[in-house]
C-alpha positions as CSV (number, residue, x, y, z in Angstrom):
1,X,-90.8,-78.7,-37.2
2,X,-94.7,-78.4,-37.2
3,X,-96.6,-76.6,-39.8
4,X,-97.6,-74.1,-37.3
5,X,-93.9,-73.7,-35.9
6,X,-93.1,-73.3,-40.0
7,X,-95.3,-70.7,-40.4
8,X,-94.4,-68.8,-37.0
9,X,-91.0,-68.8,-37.6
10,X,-91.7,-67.2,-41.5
11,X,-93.6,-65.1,-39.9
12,X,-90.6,-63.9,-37.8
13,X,-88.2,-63.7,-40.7
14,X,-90.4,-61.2,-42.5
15,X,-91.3,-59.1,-39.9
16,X,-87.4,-58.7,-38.9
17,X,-86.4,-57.9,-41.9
18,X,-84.6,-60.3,-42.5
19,X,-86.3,-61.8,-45.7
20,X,-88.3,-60.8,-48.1
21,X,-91.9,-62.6,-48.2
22,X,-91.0,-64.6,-50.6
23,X,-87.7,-65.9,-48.9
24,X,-89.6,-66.2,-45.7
25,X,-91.9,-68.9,-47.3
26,X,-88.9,-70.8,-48.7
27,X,-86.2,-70.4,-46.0
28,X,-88.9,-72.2,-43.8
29,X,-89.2,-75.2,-46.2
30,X,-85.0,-75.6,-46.7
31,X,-85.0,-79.3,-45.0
32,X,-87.5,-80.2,-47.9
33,X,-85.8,-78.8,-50.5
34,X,-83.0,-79.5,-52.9
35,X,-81.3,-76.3,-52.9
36,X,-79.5,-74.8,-50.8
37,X,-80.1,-71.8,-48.2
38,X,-78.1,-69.2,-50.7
39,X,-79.4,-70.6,-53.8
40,X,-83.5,-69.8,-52.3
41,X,-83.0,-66.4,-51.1
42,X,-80.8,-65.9,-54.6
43,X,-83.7,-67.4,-56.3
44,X,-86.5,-65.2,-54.4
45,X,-84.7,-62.4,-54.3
46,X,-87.1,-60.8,-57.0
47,X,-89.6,-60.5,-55.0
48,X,-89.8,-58.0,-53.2
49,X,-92.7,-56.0,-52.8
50,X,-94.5,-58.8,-54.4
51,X,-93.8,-59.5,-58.1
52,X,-93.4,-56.3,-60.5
53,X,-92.8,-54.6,-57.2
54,X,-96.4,-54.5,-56.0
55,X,-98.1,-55.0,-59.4
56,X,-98.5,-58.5,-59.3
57,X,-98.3,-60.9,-56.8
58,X,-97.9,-61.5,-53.7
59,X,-94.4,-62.9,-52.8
60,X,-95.4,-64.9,-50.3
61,X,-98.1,-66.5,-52.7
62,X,-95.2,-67.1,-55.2
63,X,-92.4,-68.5,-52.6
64,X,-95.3,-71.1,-51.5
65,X,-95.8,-72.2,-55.2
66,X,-91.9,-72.2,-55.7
67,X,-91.7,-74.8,-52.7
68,X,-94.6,-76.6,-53.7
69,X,-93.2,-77.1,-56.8
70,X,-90.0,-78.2,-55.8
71,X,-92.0,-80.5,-53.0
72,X,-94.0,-81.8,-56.1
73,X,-91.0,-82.7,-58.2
74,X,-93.5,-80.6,-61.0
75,X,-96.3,-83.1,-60.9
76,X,-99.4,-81.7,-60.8
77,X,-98.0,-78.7,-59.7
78,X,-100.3,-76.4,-61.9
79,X,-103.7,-78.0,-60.1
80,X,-102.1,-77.4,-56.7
81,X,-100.7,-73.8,-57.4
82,X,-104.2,-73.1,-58.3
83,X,-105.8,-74.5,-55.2
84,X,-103.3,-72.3,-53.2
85,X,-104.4,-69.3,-55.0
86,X,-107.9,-69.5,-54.3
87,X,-107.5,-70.7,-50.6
88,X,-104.6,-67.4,-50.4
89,X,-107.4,-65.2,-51.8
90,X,-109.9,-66.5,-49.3
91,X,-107.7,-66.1,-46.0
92,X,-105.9,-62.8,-47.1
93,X,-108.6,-61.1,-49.1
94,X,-106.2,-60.5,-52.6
95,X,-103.4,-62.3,-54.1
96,X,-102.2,-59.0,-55.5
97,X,-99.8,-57.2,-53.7
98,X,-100.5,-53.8,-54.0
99,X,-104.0,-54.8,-53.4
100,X,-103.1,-56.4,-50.1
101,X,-101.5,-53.6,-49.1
102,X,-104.1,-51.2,-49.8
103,X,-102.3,-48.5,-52.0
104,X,-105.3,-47.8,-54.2
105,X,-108.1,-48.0,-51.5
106,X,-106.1,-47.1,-48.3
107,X,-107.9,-50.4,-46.5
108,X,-104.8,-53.2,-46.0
109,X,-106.1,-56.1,-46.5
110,X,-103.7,-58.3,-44.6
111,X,-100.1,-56.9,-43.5
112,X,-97.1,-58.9,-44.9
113,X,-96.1,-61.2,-42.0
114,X,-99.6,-62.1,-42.1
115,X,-99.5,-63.0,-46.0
116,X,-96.3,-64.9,-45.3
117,X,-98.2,-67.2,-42.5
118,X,-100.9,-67.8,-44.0
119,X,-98.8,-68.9,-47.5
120,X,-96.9,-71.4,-45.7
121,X,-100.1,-72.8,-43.7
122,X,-101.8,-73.4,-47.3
123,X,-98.7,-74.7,-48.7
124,X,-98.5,-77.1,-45.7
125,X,-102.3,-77.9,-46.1
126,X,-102.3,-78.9,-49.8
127,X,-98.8,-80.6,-50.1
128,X,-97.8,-83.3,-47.9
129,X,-94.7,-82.2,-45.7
130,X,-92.4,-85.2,-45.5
């Protein structure tokens, strides 16, 4: 599967329904990952509505760093997960969900499916997909 094709298909998970953002990012990322398909969307399950249930962030954000992470085997994950941060901020305008959203300021920043493609693009961009 390409990157784009990755991030099209988590795209389609979360705007189903069928996933939360942060299990769209990982479901997506299963054939790199040592756990299996029950175990991620156990494991993401959390969050929902970003972490803190909109006070924190974004799920998406968080399923790409879980992945990466994983991906990594740990190493070095802390310089990458920041990387992926700033470049998440850039494309989606917040990494905080409540923020992306707009619930304070009425302007949505970028709608979740959105968050959830552009996650898995960066994650693809700053960790080689094997």
């Amino acid at each position: 599967m390409t990157n784009q094709e990755r991030a099209e298909k988590a795209y389609e998970l979360k705007a189903s329904g069928q996933c939360n953002c942060a299990q769209a990012v990982l479901k997506v990322f299963e054939d790199k990952l040592s756990v299996d398909s029950e175990a991620l969307m156990s494991l993401a399950s959390g969050f929902a509505a970003g972490m803190g249930c909109m006070e924190s962030t974004c799920g998406a954000l968080v399923g790409a760093v879980m992945a990466g992470g994983q991906m990594l085997q740990g190493k070095g994950c802390a310089a990458v997960a920041r990387k992926m941060l700033a470049e998440f901020k850039t494309k989606c305008g917040a990494t905080i969900c409540k923020d992306l959203k707009g619930v304070e300021t009425g302007k949505v920043l970028c709608e979740c499916p959105g968050c959830v493609k552009n996650a898995v693009l960066i994650l693809c961009e700053n960790v080689e997909i094997i």
